[in-house]
C-alpha positions as MATLAB code, in Angstrom:
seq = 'XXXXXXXXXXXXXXXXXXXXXXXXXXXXXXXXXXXXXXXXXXXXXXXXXXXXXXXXXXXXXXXXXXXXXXXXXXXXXXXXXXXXXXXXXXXXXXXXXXXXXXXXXXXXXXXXXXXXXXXXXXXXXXXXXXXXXXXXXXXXXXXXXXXXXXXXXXXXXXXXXXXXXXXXXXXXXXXXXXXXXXXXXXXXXXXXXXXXXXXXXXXXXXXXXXXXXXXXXXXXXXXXXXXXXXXXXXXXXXXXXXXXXXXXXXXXXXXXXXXXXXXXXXXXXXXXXXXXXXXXXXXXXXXXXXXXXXXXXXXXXXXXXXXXXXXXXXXXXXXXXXXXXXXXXXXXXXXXXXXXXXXXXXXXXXXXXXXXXXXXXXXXXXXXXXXXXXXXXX';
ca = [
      53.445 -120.752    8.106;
      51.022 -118.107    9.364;
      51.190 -115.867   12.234;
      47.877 -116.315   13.895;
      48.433 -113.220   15.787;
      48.847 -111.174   12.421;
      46.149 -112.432   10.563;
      43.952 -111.331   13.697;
      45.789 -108.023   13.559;
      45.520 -107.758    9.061;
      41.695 -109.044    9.120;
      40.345 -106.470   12.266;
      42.531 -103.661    9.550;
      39.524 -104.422    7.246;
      37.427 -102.376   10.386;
      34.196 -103.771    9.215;
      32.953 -107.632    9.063;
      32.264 -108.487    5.507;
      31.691 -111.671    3.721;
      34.672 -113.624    4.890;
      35.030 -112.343    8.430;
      33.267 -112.038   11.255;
      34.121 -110.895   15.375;
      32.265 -111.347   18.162;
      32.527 -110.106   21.957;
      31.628 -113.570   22.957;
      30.807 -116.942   22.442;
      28.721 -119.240   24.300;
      28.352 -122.331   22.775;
      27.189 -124.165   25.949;
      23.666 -122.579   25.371;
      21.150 -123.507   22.810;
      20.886 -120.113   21.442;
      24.472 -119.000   21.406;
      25.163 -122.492   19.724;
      22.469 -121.732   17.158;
      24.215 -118.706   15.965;
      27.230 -119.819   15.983;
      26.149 -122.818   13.329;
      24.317 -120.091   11.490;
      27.538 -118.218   10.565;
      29.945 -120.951   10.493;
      27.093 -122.011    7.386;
      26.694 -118.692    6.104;
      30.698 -117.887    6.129;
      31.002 -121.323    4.294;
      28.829 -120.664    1.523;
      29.884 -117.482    0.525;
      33.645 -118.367    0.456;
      33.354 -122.052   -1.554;
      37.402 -121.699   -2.613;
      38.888 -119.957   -0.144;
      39.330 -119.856    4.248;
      37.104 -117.815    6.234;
      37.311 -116.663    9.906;
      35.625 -115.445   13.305;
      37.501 -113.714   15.727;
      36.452 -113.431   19.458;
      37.640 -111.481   21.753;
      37.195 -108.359   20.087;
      34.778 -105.154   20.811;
      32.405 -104.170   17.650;
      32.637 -100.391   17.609;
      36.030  -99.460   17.694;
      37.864 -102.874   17.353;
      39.910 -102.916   20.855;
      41.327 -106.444   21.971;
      39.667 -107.329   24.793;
      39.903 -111.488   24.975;
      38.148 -114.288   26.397;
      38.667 -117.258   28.501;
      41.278 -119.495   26.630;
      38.664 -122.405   25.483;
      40.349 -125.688   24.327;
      37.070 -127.556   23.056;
      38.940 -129.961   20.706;
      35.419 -131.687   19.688;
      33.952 -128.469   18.131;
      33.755 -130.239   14.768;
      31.613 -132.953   16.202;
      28.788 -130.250   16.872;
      29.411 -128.806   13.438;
      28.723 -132.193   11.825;
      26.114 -133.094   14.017;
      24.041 -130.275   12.984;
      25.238 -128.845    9.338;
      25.029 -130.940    6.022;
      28.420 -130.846    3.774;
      30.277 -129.567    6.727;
      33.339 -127.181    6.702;
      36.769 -128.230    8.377;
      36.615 -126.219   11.837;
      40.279 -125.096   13.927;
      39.042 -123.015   17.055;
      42.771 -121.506   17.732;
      44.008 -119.429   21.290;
      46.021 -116.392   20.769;
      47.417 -114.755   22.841;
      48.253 -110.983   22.861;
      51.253 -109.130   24.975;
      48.661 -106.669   26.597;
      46.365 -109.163   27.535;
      46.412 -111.306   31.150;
      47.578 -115.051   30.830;
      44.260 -116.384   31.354;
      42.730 -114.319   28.556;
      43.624 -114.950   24.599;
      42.006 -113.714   21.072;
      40.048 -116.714   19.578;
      40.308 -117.519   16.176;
      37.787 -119.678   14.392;
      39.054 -120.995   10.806;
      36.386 -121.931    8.433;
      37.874 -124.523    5.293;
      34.439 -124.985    2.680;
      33.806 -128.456    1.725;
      34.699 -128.377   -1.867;
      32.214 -125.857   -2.991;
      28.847 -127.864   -1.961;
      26.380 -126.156   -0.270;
      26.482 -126.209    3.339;
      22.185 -126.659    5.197;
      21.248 -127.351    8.631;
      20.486 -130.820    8.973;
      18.150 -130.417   11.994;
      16.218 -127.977   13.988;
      18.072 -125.921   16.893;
      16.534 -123.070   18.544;
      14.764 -121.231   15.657;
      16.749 -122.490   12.937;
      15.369 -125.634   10.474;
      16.505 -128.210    9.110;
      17.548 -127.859    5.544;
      17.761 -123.898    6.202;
      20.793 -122.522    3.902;
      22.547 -119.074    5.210;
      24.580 -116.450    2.819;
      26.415 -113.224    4.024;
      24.664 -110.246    3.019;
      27.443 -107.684    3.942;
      28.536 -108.656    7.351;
      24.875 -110.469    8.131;
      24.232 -114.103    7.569;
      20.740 -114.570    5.931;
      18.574 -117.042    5.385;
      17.985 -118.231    1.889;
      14.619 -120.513    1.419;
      15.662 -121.109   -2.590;
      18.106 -123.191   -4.923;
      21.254 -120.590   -4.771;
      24.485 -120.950   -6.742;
      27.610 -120.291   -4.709;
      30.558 -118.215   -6.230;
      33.629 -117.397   -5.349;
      34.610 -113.655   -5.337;
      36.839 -113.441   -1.922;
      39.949 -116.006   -2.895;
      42.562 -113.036   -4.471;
      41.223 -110.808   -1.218;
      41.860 -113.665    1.205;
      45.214 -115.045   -0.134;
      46.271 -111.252    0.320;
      45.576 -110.792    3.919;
      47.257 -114.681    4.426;
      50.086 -113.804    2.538;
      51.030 -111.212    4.606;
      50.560 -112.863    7.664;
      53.720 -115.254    7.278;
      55.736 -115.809    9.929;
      59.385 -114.921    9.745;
      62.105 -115.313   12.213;
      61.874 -111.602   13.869;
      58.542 -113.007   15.249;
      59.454 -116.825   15.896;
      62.400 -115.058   17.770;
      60.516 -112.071   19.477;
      58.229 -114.716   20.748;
      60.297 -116.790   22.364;
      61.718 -113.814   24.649;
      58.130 -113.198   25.312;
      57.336 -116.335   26.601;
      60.224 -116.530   28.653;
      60.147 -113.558   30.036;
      56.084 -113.389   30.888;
      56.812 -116.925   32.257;
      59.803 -116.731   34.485;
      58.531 -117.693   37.714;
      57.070 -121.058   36.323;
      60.391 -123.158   34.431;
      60.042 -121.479   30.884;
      61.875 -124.577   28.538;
      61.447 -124.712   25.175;
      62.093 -127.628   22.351;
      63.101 -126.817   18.507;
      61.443 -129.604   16.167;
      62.439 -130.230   12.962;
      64.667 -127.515   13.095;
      61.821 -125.277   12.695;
      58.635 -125.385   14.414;
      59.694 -123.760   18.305;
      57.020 -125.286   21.143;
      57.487 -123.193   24.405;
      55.562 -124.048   27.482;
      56.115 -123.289   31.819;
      54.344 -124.096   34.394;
      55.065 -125.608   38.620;
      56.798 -128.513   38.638;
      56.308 -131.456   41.088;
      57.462 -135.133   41.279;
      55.495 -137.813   42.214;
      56.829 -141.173   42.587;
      59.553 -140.233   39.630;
      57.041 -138.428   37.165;
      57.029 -135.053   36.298;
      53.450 -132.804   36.665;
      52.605 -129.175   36.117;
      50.373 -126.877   37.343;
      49.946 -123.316   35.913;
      50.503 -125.045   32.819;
      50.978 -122.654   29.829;
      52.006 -124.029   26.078;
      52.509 -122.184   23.375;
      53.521 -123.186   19.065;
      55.928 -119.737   19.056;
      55.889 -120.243   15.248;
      51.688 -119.733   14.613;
      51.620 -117.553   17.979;
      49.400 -120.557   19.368;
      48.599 -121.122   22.892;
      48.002 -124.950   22.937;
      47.120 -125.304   26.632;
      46.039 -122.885   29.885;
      44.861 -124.056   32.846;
      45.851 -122.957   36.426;
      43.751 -125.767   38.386;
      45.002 -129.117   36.877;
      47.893 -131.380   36.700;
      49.501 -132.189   33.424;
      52.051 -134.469   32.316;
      54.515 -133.120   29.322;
      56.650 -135.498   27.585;
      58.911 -135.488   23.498;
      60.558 -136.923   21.450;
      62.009 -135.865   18.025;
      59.001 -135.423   16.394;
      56.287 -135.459   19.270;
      54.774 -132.990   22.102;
      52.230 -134.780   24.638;
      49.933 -133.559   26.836;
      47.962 -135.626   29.093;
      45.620 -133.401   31.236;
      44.328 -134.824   34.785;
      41.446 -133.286   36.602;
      41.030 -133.533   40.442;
      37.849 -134.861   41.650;
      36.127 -136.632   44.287;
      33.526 -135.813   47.366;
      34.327 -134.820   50.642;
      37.936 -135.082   51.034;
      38.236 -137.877   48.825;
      39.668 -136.487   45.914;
      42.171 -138.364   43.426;
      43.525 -137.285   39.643;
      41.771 -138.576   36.549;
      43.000 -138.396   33.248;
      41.086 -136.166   30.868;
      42.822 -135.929   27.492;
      45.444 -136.727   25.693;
      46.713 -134.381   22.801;
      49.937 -135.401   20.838;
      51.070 -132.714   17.918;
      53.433 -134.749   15.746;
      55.920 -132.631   13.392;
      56.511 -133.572   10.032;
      59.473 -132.802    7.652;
      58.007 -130.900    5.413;
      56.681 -127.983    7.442;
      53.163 -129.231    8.780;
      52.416 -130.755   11.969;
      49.170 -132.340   13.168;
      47.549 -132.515   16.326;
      45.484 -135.341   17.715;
      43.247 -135.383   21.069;
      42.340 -138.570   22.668;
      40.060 -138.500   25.297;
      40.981 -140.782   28.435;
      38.288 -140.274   31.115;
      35.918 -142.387   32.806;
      33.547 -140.922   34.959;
      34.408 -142.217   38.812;
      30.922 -143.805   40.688;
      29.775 -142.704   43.942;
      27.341 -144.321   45.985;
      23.991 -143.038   44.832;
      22.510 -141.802   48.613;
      26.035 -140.046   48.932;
      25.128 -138.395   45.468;
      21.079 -137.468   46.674;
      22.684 -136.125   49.790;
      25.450 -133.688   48.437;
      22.946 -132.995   45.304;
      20.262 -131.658   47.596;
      23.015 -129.717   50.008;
      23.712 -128.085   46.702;
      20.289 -126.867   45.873;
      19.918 -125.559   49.806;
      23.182 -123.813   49.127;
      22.295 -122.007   45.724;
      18.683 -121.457   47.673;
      20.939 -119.349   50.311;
      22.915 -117.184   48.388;
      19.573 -116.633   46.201;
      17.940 -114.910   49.646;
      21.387 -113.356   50.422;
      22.000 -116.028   53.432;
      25.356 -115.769   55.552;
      27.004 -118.790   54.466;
      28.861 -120.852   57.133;
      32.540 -121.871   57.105;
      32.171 -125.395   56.447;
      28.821 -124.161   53.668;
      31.590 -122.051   51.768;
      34.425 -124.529   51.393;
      31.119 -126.963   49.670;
      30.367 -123.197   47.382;
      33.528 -123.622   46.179;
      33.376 -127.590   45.292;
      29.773 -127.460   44.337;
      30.356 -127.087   40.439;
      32.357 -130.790   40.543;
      30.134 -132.069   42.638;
      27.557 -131.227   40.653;
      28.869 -132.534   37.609;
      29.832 -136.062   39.501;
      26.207 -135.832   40.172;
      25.255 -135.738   36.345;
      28.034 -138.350   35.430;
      26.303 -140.366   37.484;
      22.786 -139.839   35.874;
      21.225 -137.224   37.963;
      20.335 -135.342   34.447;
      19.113 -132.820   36.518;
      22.049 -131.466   37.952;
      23.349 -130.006   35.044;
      20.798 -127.657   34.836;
      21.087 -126.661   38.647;
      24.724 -126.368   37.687;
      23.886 -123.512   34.513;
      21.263 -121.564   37.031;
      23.410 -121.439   39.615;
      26.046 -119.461   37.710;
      25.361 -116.225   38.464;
      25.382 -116.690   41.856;
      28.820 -117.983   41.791;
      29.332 -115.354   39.713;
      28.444 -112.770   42.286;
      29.544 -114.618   45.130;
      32.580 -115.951   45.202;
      35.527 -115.676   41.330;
      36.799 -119.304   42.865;
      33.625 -120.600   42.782;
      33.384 -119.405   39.541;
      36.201 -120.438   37.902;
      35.022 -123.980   39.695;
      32.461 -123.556   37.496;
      33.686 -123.039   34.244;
      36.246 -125.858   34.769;
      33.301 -128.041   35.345;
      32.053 -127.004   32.701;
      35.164 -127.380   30.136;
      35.058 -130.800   31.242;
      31.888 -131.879   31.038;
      31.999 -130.255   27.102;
      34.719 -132.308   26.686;
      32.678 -136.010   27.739;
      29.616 -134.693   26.073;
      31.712 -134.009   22.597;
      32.881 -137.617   22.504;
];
């Protein structure tokens, strides 16, 4: 089993991206153009590696390679856009990992690329600049374009089975993480299961009871073994339940107008362990989008825009205007569940002002947004 953490660690020794590996500062799939790259190297990375894995890590500054991180992002449905768009798709994992130095809330992010059998991966439509039936090839550490019949060849596999072979995990690690975990996590009811007398799942967060059930907030979950963190979140609820050979999550969201609000199910993800050293994870989604009166919806939807207006022009904002700053991202996104298409981009242009204004409104935002990737996805 590989340590995610040291194959991040063995691949940024290489210093320079080349044709198996990539790193980015960033990603920002949620915009037309930052998706449009991304599909252009998850294509080009594809191609040029037809026998063999090939990987993007984010998180990560170009010039001197210093671990910086990102915003865990648990978009289970990022193959869906990579078959939506790409012919002969590769097998995508988008992976968490989380470093010691880092903050909780921040991980590396690990993007796996698995070729589909050596055929020739195109884009099967246009997005941003990008046609259909364009082919990309690393040049170097560049993805090109390449507008003629090409012949893809393997010449990474011995180079790539090197720098996985020495990423194995062993029990120093499995063990050393564990201690981590508990120890970063003390405040929040660190537990931890064995399965299969191997694979070690670790996961804390604040424990309530409701009407006999178990939920968490602060959530944190981690696969010690891979040096996975399976789920972050410090705004929702989550149920955790196991057996012998299962780990579920099912992941609520609070919404609601006013002060109206009640828990929805979001997702569902079950890893199931197997005897003979693999596991597999499944995510299920489980929400329905709640319906609001539609003048309720025009009435908070245009508060909205007069509040985004205000902080524009640098407006005091009132008591009662700040407590709707901080709910305005969900009630914008109730607002677009509910076919006001146009609230979603209010939602994106008002970012920046959150941004600047107010990090809870903020993280309201991104939330919102998480979610709404999730529904869209699906």
């Amino acid at each position: 089993m590989i340590n995610k953490r040291l194959l991040i660690k063995n691949l940024l020794a290489h210093n320079d991206e080349n044709s198996f590996y990539d790193k980015k500062r960033q990603l920002n799939i949620g915009e037309k153009e930052g998706k449009a790259k991304f599909l252009k190297h998850i294509c080009a990375l594809s191609n040029s590696n037809p026998e063999n894995n090939s990987f993007i890590v984010i998180g990560v500054e170009d010039e001197d390679n210093s671990i910086v991180g990102i915003d865990f992002f648990d978009d289970s449905k990022i193959q869906n856009l990579v078959n939506a768009y790409l012919t002969n798709p590769p097998a995508i994992s988008y992976e968490n990992i989380p470093f010691p130095h880092l903050p909780d809330h921040l991980v590396v992010g690990l993007v796996t690329i698995k070729p589909n059998h050596g055929k020739i991966c195109s884009f099967r439509k246009n997005i941003w600049k990008y046609y259909g039936g364009s082919v990309f090839l690393r040049d170097g550490s560049i993805s090109m374009p390449k507008v003629f019949d090409i012949e893809i060849k393997d010449v990474n596999s011995n180079q790539v089975t090197s720098i996985e072979n020495h990423s194995h995990n062993n029990l120093e690690y499995t063990l050393d993480g564990v201690f981590e975990f508990m120890r970063k996590r003390r405040d929040f009811n660190p537990s931890y299961k064995v399965f299969k007398e191997y694979f070690v799942v670790c996961w804390a967060g604040k424990k309530k009871n409701l009407n006999g059930d178990d939920y968490f907030s602060r959530v944190d979950i981690e696969l010690i073994n891979e040096q996975v963190k399976l789920f972050y979140s410090d705004l929702d609820e989550v149920s955790i339940s196991h057996d012998n050979d299962h780990f579920r999550i099912v992941e609520y969201v609070h919404l609601g107008l006013h002060d109206q609000f009640k828990y929805y199910p979001l997702e569902e993800v079950c890893i199931r362990f197997r005897e003979n050293g693999n596991y597999d994870i499944e995510s299920k989604l489980l929400f329905e989008a709640p319906k609001f009166d539609k003048k309720t919806l025009y009435h908070i939807y245009n508060t909205n825009k007069a509040l985004i207006q205000k902080l524009k022009n640098n407006y005091e904002l009132s008591r009662v205007q700040k407590k709707d700053l901080k709910n305005l991202p969900f009630t914008y996104l109730l607002c677009y569940l509910n076919n006001f298409k146009e609230a979603l981009t209010q939602l994106e242009e008002a970012k920046p002002y959150l941004k600047a204004y107010n990090i809870e409104a903020y993280h309201s935002y991104k939330e919102s947004m998480r979610i709404l990737r999730k529904v869209k996805y699906n």
